[in-house]
C-alpha positions in Angstrom: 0.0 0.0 0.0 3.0 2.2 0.6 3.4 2.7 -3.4 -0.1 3.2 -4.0 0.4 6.5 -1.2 3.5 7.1 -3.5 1.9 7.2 -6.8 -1.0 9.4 -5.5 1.9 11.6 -4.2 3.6 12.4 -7.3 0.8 11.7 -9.2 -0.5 15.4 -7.4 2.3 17.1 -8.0 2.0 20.2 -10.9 4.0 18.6 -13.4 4.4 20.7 -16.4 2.9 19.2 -19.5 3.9 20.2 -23.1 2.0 19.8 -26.4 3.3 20.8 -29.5 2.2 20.7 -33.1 4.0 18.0 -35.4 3.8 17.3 -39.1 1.4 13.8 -38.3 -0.3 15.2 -34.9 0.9 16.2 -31.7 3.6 15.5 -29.2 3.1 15.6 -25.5 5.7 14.9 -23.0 6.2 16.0 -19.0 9.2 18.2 -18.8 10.8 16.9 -16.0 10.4 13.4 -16.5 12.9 12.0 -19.4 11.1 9.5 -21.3 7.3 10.5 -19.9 5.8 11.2 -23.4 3.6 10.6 -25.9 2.3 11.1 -29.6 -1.6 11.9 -30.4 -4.0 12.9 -33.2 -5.6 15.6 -30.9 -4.7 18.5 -28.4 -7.5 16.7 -26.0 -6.1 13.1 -26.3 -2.4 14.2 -25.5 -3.4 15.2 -22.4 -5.5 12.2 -21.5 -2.8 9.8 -22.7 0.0 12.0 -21.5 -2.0 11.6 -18.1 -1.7 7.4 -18.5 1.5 7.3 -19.5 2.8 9.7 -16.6 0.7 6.9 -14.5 2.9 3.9 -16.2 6.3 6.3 -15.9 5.6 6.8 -12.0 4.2 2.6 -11.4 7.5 1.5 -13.2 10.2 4.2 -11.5 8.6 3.3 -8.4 8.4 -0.4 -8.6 12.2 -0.9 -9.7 13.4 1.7 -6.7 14.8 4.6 -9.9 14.8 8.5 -8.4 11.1 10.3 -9.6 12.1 14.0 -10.0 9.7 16.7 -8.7 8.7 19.4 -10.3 11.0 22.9 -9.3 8.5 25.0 -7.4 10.4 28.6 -8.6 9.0 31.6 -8.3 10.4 34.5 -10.4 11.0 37.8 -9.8 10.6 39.7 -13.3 13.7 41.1 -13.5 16.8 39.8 -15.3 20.1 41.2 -16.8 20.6 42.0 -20.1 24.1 43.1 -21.8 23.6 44.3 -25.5 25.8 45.9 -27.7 25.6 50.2 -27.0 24.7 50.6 -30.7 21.6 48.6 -30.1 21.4 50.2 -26.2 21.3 53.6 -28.4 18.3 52.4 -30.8 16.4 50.8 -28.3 16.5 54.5 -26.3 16.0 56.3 -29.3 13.3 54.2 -29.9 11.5 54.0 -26.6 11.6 58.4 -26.4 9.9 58.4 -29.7 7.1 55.9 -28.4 7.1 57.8 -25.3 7.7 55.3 -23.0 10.2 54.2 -21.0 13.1 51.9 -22.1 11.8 49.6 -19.7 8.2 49.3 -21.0 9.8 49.1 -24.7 11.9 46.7 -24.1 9.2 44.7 -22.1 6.9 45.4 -25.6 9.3 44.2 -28.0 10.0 40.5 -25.7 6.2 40.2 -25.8 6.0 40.5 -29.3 
């Protein structure tokens, strides 16, 4: 009974699932579980069969003893450092006063775009 606690342990953890578009379907896998993935005809049914297979990856890592990771609980701040060259610095400035915005809120624009 102690896996069956373990499963529904890591099985309500906030993994993060990824779908993306291929030439035949869809690809799903779990970012932080090598291996946990899974091809499908429909958004829906990579997420339902991503589900199983998760299921199956978590059984079989926990009935032969191998490490399950977690997912990283990180928060983040919003800030980072950027070093550009000062010609583009100097644009981005140029271009920012003309918008009449801040460099900051230009900058923030142009990532979001």
């Amino acid at each position: 009974m102690k896996n069956q606690k373990d499963l529904d342990y890591y099985l309500s953890m906030p993994y993060t699932f990824q779908v993306r578009k291929t030439v035949s379907g869809y690809w799903a896998n779990i970012k932080e579980i090598d291996g946990c993935h899974t091809p499908a005809d429909s958004i829906e049914e990579a997420y339902r069969d991503l589900e199983k297979v998760l299921q199956m990856t978590i059984e079989t890592k926990l009935e032969f003893g191998y490490p399950i990771p977690e997912p990283v609980d990180q928060d983040y701040s919003g800030k980072f450092n950027v070093r550009v060259p000062k010609s583009l610095h100097k644009q981005l400035a140029l271009d920012a006063e003309a918008e009449g915005v801040s460099l900051n809120q230009y900058v923030v624009y142009k990532l979001s775009r």
